[in-house]
N, C-alpha and C positions, 0 to 999 in steps of 0.2 A: 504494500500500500504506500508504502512510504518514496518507491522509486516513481510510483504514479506518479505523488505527488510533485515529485520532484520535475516530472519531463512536463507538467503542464502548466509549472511556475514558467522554465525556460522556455515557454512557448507563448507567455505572458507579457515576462521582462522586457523584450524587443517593443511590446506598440506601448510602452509607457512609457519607456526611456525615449521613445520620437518626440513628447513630450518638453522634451529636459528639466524633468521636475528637480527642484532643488527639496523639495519637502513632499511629501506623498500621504492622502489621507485613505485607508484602507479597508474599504467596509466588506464584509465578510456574509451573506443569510446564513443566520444558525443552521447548523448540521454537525452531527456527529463529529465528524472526520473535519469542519473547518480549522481546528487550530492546526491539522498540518500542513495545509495552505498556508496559514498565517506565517509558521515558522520558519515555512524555504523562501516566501517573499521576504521577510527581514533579515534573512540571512542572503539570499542572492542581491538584494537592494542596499544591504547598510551599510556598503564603502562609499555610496554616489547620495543615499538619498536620507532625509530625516525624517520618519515618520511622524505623525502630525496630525488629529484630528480635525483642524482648522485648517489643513494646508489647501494651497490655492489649486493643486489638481488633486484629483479622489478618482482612486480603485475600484469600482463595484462588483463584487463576483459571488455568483449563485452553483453554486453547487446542486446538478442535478441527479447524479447517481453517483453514488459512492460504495462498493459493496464488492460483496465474492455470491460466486453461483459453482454450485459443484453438478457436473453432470457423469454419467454412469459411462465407464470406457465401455467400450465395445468386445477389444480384444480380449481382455482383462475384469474380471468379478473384482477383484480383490484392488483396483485401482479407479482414482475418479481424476476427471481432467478438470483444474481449479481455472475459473476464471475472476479474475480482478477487473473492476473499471470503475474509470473516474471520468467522468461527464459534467460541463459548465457550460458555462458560456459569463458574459461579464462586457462592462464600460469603464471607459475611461472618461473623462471630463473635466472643466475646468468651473469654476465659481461662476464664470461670465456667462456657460449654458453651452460652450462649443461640446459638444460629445460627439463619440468615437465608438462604435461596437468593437469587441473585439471579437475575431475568430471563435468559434465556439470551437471547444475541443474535448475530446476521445481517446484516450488511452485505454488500451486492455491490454492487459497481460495473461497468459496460460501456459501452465504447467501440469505434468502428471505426476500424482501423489499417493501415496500408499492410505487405502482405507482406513488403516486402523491408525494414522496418524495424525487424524482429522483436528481430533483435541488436544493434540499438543501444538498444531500449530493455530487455530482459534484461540482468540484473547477473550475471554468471558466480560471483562470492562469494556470491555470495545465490540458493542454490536453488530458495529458495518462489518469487520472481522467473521461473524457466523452466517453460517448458512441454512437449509437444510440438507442432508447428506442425503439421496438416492438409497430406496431400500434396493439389500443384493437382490438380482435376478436367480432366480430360483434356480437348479445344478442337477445334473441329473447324479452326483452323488446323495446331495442332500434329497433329491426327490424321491429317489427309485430305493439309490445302491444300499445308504443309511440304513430305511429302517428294515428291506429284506435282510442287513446281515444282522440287525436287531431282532428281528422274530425268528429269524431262524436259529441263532445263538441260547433263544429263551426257548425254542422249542427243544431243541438238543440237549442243553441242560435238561429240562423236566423230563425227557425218554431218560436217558443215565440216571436221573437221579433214580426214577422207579425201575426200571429195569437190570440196576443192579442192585436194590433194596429187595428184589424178589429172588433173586439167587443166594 
């Protein structure tokens, strides 16, 4: 999540900096995941720029998806294909009313992950982190093979047990 955030600050910085704000005011809509927005723009910004409630040009940026989506591999039961995405869009402007849309932007990231590793890498404080996991598709071990060598185990038991309790 945090490299999202990362590639969609630096695809930000460029239409503010045409700007050439000396001071930068930074408004953020509440979401989960905004403060790691916040944190790569004042750290990709704080050598050029002073952040500044009152400052004479303002950031606006809306965060519209922020999340993971886990979907069920095909080849593999025992693995799910993680998807990450960061969706906004956002202005830039001045006091005097000039505004500027910026690019909306899209990042997603995907990887393949092992099932049972789900909750270690989900953060339980951090929501946009969980997903719901894909129930396994059913296996023709667990369907068939399982419980025939289960009843057949329990039947063979029970012939031994009486069959040699009568001898």
């Amino acid at each position: 999540m945090d490299s999202l955030a990362q590639k969609a600050v630096a695809s930000i910085v460029p239409d503010v900096q045409q700007w050439k704000p000396d001071s930068l005011a930074l408004q953020i809509t509440p979401h989960e995941a905004s403060y790691l927005i916040t944190d790569k723009m004042f750290t990709s910004l704080a050598h050029a720029v002073v952040f500044n409630e009152k400052a004479r040009i303002i950031c606006s940026l809306s965060l519209l998806d922020y999340g993971i989506t886990y979907t069920a591999m095909q080849s593999s039961s025992d693995s799910l294909i993680r998807e990450a995405r960061l969706m906004g869009s956002g202005t830039v402007r001045n006091r005097e009313s000039d505004i500027r849309a910026l690019q909306p932007f899209t990042f997603i990231m995907r990887d393949t992950i092992a099932r049972s590793s789900v909750g270690m890498i989900e953060n339980s404080a951090l929501p946009f982190t969980q997903a719901p996991v894909p129930a396994m598709p059913p296996s023709f071990w667990h369907e068939i093979a399982e419980p025939i060598i289960f009843v057949s185990g329990a039947a063979l038991t029970v012939f031994l047990l009486f069959s040699l309790r009568s001898n």
